[in-house]
N, C-alpha and C positions, 0 to 999 in steps of 0.2 A: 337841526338835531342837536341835542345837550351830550356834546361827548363826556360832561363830568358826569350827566347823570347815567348814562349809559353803563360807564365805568366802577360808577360807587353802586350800581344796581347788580353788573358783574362778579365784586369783591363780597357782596352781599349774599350771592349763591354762593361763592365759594366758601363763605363762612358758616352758611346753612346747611351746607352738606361737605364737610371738611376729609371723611376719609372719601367719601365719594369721588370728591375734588383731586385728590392728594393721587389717589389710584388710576382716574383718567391720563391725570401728565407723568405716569410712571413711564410712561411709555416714553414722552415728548423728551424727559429727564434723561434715561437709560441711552437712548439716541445722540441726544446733543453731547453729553460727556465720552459717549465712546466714540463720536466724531469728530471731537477736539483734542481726544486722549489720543485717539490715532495718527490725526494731523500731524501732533505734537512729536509720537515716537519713531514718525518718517521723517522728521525735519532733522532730528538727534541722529539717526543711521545716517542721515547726506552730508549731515557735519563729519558726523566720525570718517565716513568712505573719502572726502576731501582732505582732513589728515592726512589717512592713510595713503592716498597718490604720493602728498609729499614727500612723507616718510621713505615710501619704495624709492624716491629716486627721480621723479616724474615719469613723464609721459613717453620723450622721446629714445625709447627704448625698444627690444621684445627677445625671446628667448624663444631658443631652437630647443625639441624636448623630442624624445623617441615618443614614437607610435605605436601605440598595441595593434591596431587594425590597421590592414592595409587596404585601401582601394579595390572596389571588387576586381576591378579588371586586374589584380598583381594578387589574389588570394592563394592563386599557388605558389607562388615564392614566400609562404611565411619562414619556410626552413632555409630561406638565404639571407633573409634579413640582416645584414651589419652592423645594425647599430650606430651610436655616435661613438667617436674615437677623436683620439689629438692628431688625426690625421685631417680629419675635417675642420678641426680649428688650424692647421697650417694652411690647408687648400683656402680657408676661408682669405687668411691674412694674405696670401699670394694674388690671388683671384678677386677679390671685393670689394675693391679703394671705393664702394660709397661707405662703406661698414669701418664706423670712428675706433671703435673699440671695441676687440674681441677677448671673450674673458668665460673659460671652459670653468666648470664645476661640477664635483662627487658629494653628494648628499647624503647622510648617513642619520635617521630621524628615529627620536621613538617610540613612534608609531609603528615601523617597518622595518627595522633592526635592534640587536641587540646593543645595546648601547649604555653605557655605565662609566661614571667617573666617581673616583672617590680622589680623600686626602687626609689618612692621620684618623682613618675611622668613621669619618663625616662622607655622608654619599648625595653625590646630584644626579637628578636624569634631564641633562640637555632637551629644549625640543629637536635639535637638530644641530651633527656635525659636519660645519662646511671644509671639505679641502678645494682649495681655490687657489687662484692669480691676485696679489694683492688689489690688482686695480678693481675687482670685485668692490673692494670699501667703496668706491666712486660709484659704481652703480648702487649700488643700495644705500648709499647716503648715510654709511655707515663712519664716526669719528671715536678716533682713539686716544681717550684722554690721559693714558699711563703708560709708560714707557714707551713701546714701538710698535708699528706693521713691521711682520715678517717683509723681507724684500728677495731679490732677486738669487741673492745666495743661500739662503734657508732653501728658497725653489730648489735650485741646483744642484745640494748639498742632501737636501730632503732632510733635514735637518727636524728632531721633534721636538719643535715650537710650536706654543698657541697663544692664540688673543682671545680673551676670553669675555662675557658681557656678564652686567652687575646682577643678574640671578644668579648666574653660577659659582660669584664669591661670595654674597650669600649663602647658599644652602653648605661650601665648603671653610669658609671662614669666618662668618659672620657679616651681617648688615651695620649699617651704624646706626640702626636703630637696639638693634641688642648688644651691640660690643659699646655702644656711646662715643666711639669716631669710625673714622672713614677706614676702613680694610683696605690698602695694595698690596695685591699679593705679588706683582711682579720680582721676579727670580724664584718662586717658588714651586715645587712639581708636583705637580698633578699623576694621575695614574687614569687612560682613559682605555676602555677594557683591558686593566693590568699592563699598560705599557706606558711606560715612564715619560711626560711632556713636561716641558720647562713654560713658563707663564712669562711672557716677555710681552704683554701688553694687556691692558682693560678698556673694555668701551666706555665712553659715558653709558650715562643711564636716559635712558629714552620716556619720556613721558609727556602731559601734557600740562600747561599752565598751571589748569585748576588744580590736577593731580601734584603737581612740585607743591606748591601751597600749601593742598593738603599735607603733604607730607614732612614740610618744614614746619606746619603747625602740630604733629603729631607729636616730631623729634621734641620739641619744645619743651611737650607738655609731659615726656617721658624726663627730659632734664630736670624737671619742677616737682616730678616724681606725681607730678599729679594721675595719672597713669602708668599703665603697666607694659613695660617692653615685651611684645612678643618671645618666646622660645629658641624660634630660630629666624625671626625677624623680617623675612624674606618678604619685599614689597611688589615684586618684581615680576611675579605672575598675577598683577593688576592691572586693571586698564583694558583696551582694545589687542585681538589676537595680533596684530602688526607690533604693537608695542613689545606684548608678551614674547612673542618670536625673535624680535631684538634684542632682547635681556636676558633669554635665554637661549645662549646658544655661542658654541666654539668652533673659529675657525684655525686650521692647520696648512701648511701649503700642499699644493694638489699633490707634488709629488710624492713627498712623505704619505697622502693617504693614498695613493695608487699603491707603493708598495708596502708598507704597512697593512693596511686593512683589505684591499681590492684584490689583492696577486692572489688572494690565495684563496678566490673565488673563482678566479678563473678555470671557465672547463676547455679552454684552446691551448691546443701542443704549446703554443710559442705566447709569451706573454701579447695583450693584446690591451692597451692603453683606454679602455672602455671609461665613457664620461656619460654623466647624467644629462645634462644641460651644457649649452652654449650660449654665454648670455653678451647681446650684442646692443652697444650704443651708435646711433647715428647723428651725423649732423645737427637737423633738425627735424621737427614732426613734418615738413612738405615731403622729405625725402623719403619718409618712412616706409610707402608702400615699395617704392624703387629699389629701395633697401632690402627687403624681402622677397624680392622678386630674385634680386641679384644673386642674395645668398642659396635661396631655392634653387636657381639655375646652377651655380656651384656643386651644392649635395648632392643633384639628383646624377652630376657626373662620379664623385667620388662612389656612391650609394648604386653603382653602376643601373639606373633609371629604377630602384627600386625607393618608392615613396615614402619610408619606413619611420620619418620626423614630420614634426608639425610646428609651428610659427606660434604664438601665443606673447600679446600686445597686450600694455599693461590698458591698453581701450577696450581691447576685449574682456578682461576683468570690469572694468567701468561697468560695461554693458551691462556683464552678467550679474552686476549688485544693483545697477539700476534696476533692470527687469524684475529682481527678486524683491526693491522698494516698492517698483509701481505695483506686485502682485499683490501685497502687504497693503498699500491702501485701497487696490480695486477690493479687498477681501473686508477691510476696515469698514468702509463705506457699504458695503454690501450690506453685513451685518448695522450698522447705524442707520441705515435705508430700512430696514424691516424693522427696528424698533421705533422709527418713527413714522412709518405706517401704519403700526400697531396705537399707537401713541394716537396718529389722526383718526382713528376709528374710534379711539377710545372718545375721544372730546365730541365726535359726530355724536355717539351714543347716547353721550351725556347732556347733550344740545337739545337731543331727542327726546328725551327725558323730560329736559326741563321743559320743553316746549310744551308736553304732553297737562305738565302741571299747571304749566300756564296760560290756557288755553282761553278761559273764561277774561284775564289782565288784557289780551294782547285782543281778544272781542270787545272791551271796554273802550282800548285804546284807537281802532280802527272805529268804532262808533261816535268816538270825540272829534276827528278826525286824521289820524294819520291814516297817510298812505301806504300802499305795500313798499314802496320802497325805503320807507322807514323804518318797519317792520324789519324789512330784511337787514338794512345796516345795524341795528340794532343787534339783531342774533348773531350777524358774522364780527360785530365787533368784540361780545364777549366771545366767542371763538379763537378767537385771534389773540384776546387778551390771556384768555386761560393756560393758550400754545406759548406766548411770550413769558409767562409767569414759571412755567414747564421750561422753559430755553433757560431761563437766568440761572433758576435752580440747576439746570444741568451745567452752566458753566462753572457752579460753584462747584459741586459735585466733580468736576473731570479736572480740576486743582488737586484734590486728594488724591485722585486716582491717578494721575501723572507724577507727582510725590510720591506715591507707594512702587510707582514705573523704576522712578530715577534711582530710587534706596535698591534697583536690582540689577541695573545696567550698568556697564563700562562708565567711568564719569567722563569718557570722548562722547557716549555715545545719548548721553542726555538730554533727555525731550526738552524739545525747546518749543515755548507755544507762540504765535505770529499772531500780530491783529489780523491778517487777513482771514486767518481761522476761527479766530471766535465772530467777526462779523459775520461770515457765512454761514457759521453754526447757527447766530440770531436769525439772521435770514430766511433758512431754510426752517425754523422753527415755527418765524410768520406763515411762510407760504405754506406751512401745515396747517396752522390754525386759520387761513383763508381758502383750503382746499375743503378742509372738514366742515366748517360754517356754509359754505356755499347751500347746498343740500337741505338741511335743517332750517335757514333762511327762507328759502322758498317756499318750502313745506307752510314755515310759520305765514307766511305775507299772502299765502293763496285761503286763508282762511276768509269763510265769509263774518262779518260780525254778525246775523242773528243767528250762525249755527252755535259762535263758538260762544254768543251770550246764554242758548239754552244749555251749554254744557255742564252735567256736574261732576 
């Protein structure tokens, strides 16, 4: 068989009937680009969620958190529940030599409290203010690159002190993108709902490669005045929620926000040390389950056997953004799977079609002598070719539309597209155009040549 002439007789239909043509591989098109498009914006989330472990701190960690529900068999006890307390973070430190680091925290966000800082007229809203144990910074992987952590006698003293991160000297003092240098504000006081805090440290600024880049090509090009400085310049709510949540956001020592902002929440006669979290580091990840077992068995004496906390492993985050990726491309594929079903129907149609027209050629040609199985390769190869010409076009296609992705995502979270992806996208584009041809082929090759020479 003339695979050129096959080919140049293929390109020949398609030039003969162009929207015809064009309309069949809408399908093949629509398909291959949203299954490369997809590929592409699952590969960008597994980048960004790898960040993001680092960022947290890693792996070998997990945090104790109250429970709303209890276990049915303790549903009557929901009016004795306890709660967490710094009672439990001392029984922990007595009781749980596998548990490396124990490090209590009160969470005050602005989602779920009122929460307000200003300074001199200028106002920020924190996403979240932490009162904590310095060693906190270690678990969150958090570094302070101006002046100091609060330490052990702020604790003590309860002293109001804060470390604050570089969204929050933005929106209160300016960025160095609108003031044109770098703002420390350390020594300077804050008012964090109307109560006076002194500023004895700043984070770095947390971002990623490409994002610093970007942003030192920004600063630049606002030096050169070739651009215009933002207003109020703030960089800082860019990027991935992990980042964002780093940059904005104040912490204070636990105790200063136990009695400052907590005491006077309290509904118990006697003050009552109530904590959000107990966030615990272990050895290593072998230990980790032993680790949690331990501390469980701890609580549930303090917690006098009532269940009222849960365990939460930053693997079981993993999990639950894994689960939520592979949903995203079982759903990707899904939809890509039905446009190019759609797509191989459309080319069978078209095969159909053309077979229909060329009924009398292919009775010429079987009277010269070809076989049926010429015949057939012949139809399934333009088939095939039509599906391939459909594939390329879609990959061109799913270029733009992952560019129009990227200009709306996080730049952690940046589709990134893999040769494994566009091979299989080709692939799967063939074996359309070899599923669709099959059918139409046979049809064609079971023709007799004196029916389809009297055809007109």
């Amino acid at each position: 068989m003339d695979f050129g002439a096959v080919i140049a007789n293929s390109i020949r239909e398609i030039k003969g009937h162009p929207v015809r043509s064009f309309l069949t591989m809408f399908g093949i098109i629509l398909g291959i680009s949203s299954l490369v498009a997809m590929n592409a914006v699952v590969k960008g989330m597994e980048n960004g969620l790898k960040e993001a472990l680092i960022e947290m701190g890693g792996m070998d960690k997990f945090e104790i958190g109250e429970e709303d529900e209890l276990p049915d068999y303790q549903a009557h006890l929901g009016d004795q529940i306890p709660g967490l307390t710094m009672a439990d973070v001392y029984a922990l430190q007595a009781s749980a030599p596998l548990l490396s680091q124990i490090t209590p925290a009160v969470e005050m966000s602005r989602w779920n409290s009122r929460l307000s800082v200003r300074h001199e007229g200028r106002f920020a809203r924190p996403y979240r203010l932490y009162g904590t144990w310095p060693s906190y910074m270690e678990l969150e992987d958090h570094h302070v690159q101006h002046g100091r952590m609060f330490n052990d006698i702020d604790e003590e003293m309860a002293n109001s002190v804060c470390v604050i991160s570089t969204g929050i000297r933005d929106d209160l003092f300016g960025s160095p993108e609108s003031t044109g240098e770098e703002v420390i504000p350390v020594g300077r006081t804050i008012f964090i709902n109307d109560m006076p805090f002194e500023i004895i440290g700043m984070f770095q600024h947390y971002e990623t490669e490409t994002e610093r880049k970007e942003r030192l090509e920004r600063m630049r090009l606002i030096r050169e005045g070739k651009i215009k400085a933002p207003s109020n310049g703030s960089i800082s709510r860019q990027g991935s929620f992990i980042y964002r949540l780093k940059n904005n956001s104040i912490f204070i020592p636990l105790r200063t926000m136990l009695i400052k902002f907590m005491s006077s929440k309290s509904e118990e006669p006697e003050p009552v040390q109530r904590i959000d979290t107990i966030n615990v580091r272990v050895p290593d990840l072998e230990s980790l389950d032993a680790s949690i077992q331990q501390a469980r068995n701890v609580l549930m004496i303090t917690h006098r056997g009532i269940e009222d906390f849960s365990f939460r492993t930053e693997e079981d985050m993993a999990e639950e953004v894994q689960l939520t990726i592979r949903n995203y491309r079982v759903s990707g594929a899904v939809i890509a799977g039905i446009a190019l079903v759609v797509g191989g129907v459309g080319i069978m149609n078209i095969m159909l079609a053309s077979i229909s027209e060329r009924i009398r050629e292919i009775g010429i040609c079987k009277a010269v002598g070809a076989t049926d199985a010429a015949v057939f390769n012949q139809i399934l190869i333009e088939s095939i070719f039509l599906s391939i010409i459909g594939g390329i076009i879609g990959l061109a296609a799913s270029q733009a539309v992952i560019a129009l992705i990227s200009s709306l995502t996080p730049t952690d979270n940046t589709p990134e597209v893999t040769g494994a992806s566009l091979i299989f996208a080709l692939c799967s584009s063939v074996m359309v155009g070899i599923l669709s041809g099959i059918y139409p082929g046979l049809k064609a090759s079971r023709f007799s040549p004196m029916e389809a020479l009297k055809y007109e």
